[in-house]
C-alpha positions in Angstrom: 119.1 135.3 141.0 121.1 132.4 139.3 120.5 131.5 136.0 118.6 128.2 137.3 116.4 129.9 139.3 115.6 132.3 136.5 114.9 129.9 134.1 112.4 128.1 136.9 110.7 131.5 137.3 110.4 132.1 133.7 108.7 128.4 133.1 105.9 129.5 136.0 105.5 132.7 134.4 104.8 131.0 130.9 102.7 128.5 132.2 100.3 131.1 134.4 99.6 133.1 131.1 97.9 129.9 130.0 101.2 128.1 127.3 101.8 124.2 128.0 105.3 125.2 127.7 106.6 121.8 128.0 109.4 121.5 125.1 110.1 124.9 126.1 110.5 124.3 129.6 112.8 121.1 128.8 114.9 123.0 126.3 115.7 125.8 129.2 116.6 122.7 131.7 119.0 121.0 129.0 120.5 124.4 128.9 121.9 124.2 131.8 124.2 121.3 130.6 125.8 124.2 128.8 125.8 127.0 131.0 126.4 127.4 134.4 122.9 127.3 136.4 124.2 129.0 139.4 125.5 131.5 137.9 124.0 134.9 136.4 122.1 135.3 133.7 124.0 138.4 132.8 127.4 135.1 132.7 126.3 133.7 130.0 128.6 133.6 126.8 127.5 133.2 123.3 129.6 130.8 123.1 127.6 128.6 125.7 124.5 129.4 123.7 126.0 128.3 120.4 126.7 124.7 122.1 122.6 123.9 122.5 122.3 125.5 119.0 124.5 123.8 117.4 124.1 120.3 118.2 125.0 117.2 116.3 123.3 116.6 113.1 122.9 118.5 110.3 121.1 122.2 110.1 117.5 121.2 111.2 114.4 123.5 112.0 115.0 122.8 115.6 117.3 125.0 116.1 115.0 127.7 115.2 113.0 126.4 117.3 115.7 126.5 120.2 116.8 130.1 119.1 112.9 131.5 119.7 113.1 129.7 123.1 116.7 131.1 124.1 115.7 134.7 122.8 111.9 134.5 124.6 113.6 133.5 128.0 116.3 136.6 127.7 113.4 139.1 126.5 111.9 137.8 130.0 115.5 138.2 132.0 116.2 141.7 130.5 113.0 143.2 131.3 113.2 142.2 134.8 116.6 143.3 135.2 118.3 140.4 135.4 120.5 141.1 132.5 121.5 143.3 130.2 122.2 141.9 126.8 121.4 138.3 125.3 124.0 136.1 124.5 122.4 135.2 121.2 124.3 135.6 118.2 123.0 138.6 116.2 122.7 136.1 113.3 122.0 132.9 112.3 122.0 130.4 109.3 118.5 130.5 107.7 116.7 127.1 108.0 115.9 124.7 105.5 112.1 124.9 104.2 109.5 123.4 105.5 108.4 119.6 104.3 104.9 120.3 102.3 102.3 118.3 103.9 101.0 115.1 101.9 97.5 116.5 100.8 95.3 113.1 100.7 93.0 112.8 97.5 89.3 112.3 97.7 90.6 108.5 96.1 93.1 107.8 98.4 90.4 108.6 101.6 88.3 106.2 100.4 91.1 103.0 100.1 92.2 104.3 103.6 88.7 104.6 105.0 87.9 101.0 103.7 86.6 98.9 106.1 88.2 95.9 104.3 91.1 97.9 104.1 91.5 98.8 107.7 90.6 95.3 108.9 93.5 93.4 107.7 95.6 96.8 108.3 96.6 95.5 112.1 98.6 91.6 111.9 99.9 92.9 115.3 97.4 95.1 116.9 96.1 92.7 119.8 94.4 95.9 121.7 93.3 97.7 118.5 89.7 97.0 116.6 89.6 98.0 113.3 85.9 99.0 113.9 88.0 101.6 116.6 91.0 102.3 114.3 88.5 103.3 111.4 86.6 105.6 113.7 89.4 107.4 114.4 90.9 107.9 111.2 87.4 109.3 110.3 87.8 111.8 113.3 91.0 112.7 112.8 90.0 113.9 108.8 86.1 114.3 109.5 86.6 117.1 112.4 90.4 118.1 111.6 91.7 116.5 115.1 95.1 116.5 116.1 95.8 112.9 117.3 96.1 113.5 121.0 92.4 115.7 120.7 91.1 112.5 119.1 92.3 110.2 121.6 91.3 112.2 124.4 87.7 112.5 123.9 85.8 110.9 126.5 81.6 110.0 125.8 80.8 113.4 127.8 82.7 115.2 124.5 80.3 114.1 122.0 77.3 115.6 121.6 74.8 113.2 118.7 72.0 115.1 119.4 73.5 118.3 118.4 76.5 116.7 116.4 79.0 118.8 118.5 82.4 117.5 119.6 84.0 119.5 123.0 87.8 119.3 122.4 89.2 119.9 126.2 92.3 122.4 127.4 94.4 121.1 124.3 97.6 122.5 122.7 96.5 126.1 124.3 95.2 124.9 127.3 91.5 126.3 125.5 88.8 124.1 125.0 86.6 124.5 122.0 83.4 123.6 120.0 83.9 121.6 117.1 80.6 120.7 114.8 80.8 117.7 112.8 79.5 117.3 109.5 76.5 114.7 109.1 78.6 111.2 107.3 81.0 111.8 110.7 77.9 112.3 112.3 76.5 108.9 111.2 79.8 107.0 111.7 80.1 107.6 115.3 75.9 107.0 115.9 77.0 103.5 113.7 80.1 103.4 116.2 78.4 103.6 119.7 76.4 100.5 119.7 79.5 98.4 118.3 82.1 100.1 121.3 79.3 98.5 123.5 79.4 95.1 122.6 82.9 95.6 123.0 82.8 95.4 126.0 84.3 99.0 126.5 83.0 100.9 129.8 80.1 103.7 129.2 80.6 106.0 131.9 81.1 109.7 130.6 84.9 109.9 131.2 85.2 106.6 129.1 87.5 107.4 126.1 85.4 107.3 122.9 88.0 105.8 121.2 90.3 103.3 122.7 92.1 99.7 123.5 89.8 96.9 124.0 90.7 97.1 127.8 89.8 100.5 128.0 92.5 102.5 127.9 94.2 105.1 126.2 95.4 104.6 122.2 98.8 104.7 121.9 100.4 106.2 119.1 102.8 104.0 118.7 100.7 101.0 117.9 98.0 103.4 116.0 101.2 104.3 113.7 102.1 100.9 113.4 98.7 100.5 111.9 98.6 103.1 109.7 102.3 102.3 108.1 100.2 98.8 107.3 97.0 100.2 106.5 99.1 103.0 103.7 100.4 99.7 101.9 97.8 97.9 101.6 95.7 101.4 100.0 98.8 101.9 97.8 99.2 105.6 99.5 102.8 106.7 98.6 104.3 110.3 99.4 105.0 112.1 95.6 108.2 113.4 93.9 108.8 116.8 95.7 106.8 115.7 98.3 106.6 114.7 101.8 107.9 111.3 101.4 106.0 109.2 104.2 102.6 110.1 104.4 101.4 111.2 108.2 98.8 110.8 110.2 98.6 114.2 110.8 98.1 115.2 106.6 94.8 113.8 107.4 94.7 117.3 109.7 96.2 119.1 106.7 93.8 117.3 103.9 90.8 118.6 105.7 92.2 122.1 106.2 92.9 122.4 102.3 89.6 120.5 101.3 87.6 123.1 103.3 89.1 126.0 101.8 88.8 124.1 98.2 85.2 123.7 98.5 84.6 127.4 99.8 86.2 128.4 96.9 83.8 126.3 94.2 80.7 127.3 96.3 81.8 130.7 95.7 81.9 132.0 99.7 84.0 134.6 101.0 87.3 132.9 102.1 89.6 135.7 103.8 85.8 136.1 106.0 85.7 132.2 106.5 89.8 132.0 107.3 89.5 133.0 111.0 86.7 130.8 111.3 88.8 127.9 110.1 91.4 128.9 112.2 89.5 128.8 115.5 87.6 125.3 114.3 91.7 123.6 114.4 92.1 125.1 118.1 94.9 127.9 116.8 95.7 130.8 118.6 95.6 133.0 115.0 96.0 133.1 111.5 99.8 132.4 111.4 99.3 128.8 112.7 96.8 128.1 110.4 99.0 129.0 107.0 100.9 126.1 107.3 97.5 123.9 107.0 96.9 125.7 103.8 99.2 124.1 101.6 98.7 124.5 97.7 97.3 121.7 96.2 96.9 121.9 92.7 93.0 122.0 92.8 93.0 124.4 95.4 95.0 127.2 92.9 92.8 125.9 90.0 89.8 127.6 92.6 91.8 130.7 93.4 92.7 131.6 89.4 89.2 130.8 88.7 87.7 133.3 91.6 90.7 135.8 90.5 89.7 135.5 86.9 85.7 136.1 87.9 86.9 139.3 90.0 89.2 140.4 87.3 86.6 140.3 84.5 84.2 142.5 86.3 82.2 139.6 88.1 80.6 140.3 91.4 82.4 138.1 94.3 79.7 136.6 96.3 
């Protein structure tokens, strides 16, 4: 089997044991700008895989991020016989840390979740409404969305009468139940009325959120918004920190304000981790770490459990 067809074979396998696998599956393709696709697997030289790795810029965390694809696809070609050894170098240069999230204060949500604010975020923004723009900044904190989770819901997602968001087939390709909290609750009872008179459609696959004419948000122009909307809130990135904001810190912000306010109401956190984990639609613990950024409130919390324990206090 040539090393095209392999790499085809792998990306089906992947996919019917339920990954996306779409960079993955475009990383393997570019390969083959490197290597020779109808050749073996068994033909390709290190120094072949060292030309994807390497690239052009500086040492980035994609190319850990390449590596774990190469070395995933030639676990998959070894133990099928296809070859016998990988090509991957048996070392490689350690990449540079993680960016920390930007962890929103309770202040700074409130200037971004202005209505004032958010109005006169959007000079540009013909298909945008800032009554649509708000609601989904209040989704994407409120119910710890990713953006594309946000923009995908439809009207037959959300559930008012139990206060229940269904987040469809996402990163995962699992759908999940996602309870909302009682102010996000209100906001999107206050929204419905308002996307009505919109004009916006109210069939069941009608996107909750979207452009006046109906159709999907795109992220470009929500961005656009938000670089605006960050300005006018005076919401800078801090010394050490991420430098820019994001969007998606609004995901992060509601991951670390959970596990804050489990720690002041005294609950048991390790118990309540996997239960986070599975409310952000991750597969286990390890993708929810890097939500959990230390903020420091949240290790004020922790040394003042730790302290409670350590003095002969009963953990609730």
């Amino acid at each position: 089997m040539t090393l095209r067809e392999m790499i085809e074979q792998y990306i089906l396998w992947r996919r019917a044991h339920g990954a996306k696998f779409t960079t993955g599956a475009n990383l393997l393709r570019h390969f083959l700008g490197y290597a020779d696709g109808d050749a073996t697997c068994e033909a390709v030289t290190t120094t072949e895989v060292l030309g994807i790795l390497s690239g052009k810029g500086p040492l980035s965390r994609h190319r850990e991020n390449k590596y774990y694809v190469l070395a995933g696809f030639w676990r998959y070609a070894i133990s099928r016989g296809y070859a016998t050894r990988s090509p991957l170098p048996d070392s490689e240069p350690k990449s540079p840390p993680r960016t920390r999230p930007y962890i929103y204060s309770r202040d700074e949500l409130r200037r971004l979740f202005d209505p004032t604010n958010v109005a006169i975020s959007r000079p540009g923004a013909v298909q945008l409404d800032a009554v649509t723009f708000r609601t989904l900044l209040l989704l994407l904190y409120g119910a710890g969305l990713r953006f594309s989770e946000a923009t995908g819901l439809t009207l037959a997602d959300v559930d008012l009468a139990e206060d229940v968001l269904t987040i469809r087939a996402t990163k995962f390709y699992k759908s999940r139940l996602v309870p909302i909290g009682p102010q996000l609750a209100t906001a999107l009872a206050n929204y419905m009325p308002l996307r009505r008179r919109g004009g916006l459609a109210e069939d069941e696959t009608s996107f909750l959120v979207a452009n006046r004419d109906g159709t999907r948000l795109a992220s470009s122009t929500v961005q656009a918004s938000f670089d605006a909307l960050r300005r006018i809130a005076r919401v800078h990135g801090t010394a050490g920190g991420r430098q820019t904001p994001r969007l998606h810190d609004l995901r992060h912000s509601f991951a670390v304000h959970s596990l804050t306010a489990w720690y002041r109401q005294g609950a048991d956190v390790q118990q309540l981790l996997p239960a986070l984990s599975t409310y952000l639609g991750h597969s286990d613990l390890e993708g929810t770490k890097v939500y959990l950024s230390m903020t420091p409130e949240l290790l004020q919390q922790a040394s003042l459990r730790f302290a409670h324990y350590a003095g002969g206090g009963r953990d609730k």
